[in-house]
C-alpha positions in Angstrom: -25.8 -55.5 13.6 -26.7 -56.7 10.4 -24.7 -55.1 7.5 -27.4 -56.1 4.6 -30.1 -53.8 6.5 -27.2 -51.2 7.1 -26.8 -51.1 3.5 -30.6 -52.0 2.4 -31.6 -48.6 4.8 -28.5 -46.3 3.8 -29.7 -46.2 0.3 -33.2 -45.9 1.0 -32.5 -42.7 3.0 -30.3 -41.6 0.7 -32.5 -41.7 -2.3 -35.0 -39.7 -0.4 -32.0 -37.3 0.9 -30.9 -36.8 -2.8 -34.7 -36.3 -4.2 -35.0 -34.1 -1.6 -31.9 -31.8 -2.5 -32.9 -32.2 -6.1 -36.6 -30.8 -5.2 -36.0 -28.1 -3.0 -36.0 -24.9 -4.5 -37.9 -22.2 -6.8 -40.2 -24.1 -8.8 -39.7 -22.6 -11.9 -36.2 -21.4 -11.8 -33.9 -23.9 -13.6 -30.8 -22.7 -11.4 -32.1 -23.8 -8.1 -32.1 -27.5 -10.0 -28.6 -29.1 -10.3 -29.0 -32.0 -13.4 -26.3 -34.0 -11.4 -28.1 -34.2 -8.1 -31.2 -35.7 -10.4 -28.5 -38.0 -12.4 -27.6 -39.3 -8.6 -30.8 -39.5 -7.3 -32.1 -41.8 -10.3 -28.5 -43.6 -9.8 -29.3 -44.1 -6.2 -32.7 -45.1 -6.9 -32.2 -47.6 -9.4 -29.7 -49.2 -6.6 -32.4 -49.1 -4.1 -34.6 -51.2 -6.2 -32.0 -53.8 -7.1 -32.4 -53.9 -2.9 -35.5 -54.7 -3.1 -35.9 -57.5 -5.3 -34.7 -60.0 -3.0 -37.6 -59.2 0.1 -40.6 -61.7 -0.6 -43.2 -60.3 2.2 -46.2 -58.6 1.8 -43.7 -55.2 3.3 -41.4 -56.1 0.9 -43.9 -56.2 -2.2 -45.0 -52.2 -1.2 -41.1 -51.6 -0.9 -40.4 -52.6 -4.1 -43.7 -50.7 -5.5 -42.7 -47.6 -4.1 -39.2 -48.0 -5.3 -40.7 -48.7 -9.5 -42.6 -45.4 -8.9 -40.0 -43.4 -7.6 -37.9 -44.6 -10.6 -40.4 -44.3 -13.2 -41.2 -40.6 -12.0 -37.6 -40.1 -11.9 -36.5 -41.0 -15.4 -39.6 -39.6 -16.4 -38.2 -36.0 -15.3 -34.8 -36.5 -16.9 -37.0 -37.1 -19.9 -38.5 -34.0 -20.3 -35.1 -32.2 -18.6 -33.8 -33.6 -22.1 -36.9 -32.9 -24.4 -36.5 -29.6 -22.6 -32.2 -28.9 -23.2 -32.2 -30.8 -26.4 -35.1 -30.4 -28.6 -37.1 -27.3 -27.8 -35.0 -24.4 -28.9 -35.7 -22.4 -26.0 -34.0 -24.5 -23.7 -35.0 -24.8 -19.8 -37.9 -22.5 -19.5 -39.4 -22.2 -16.1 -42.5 -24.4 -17.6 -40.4 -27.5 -18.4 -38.8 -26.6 -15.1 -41.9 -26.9 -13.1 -42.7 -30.0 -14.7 -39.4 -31.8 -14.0 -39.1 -30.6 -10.5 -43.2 -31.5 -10.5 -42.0 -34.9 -11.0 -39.6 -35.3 -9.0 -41.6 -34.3 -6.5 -44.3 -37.0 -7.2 -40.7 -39.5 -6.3 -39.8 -37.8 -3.3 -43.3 -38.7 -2.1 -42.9 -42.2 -3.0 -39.5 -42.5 -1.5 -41.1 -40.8 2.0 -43.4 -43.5 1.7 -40.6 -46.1 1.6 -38.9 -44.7 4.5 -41.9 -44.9 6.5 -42.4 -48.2 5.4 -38.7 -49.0 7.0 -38.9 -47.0 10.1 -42.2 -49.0 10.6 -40.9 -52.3 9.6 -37.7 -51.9 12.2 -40.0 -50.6 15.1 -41.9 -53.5 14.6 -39.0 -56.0 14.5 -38.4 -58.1 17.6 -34.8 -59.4 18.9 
């Protein structure tokens, strides 16, 4: 067993597990939405990409490019939870909830796409 792609995979699922958990919920209801489950996901998916840097294949290239966009949609969504908590005065309404949860959404795609992209890549590996 090779403990690099034991490590490269458990963070890859887990980045999808934790976008999931972070996405699941009433759309526009700011309570089904924990802020620390989106801090770990971005945490989790920022580690994933530091993963990915080192693959040089044509697989690893659409790894990594999955992982940017999961990131950027990510830390896009803790953007606007932030614009949303610290600069409007009304707070989290269910618009600016919608919109986060709208983009985290848009990562959890991306990181479904990545753990396609491994299941695929392992079934296809040879001993």
């Amino acid at each position: 067993m090779n403990l690099e792609k034991v490590i490269f995979g458990f963070f890859i699922v887990l980045a999808a597990t934790l976008n999931f958990g972070f996405f699941v919920g009433d759309l526009s209801n700011p309570e089904h939405h924990d802020i620390y489950e989106l801090f770990a996901a971005i945490v989790v998916n920022l580690i994933a990409t530091v993963l990915k840097f080192g693959d040089r294949t044509q697989i690893g290239a659409v790894h990594l490019s999955t992982s940017l966009v999961a990131d950027l949609q990510l830390i896009a969504a803790a953007m606007v939870w932030g614009y949303g908590t610290h600069i409007l005065s009304t707070g989290m309404t269910p618009d600016i909830t919608a919109k986060v949860v709208s983009l985290s959404g848009g990562a959890l795609f991306a990181n479904i796409v990545s753990v396609i992209i491994l299941m695929s890549e392992t079934i296809m590996q040879r001993r």
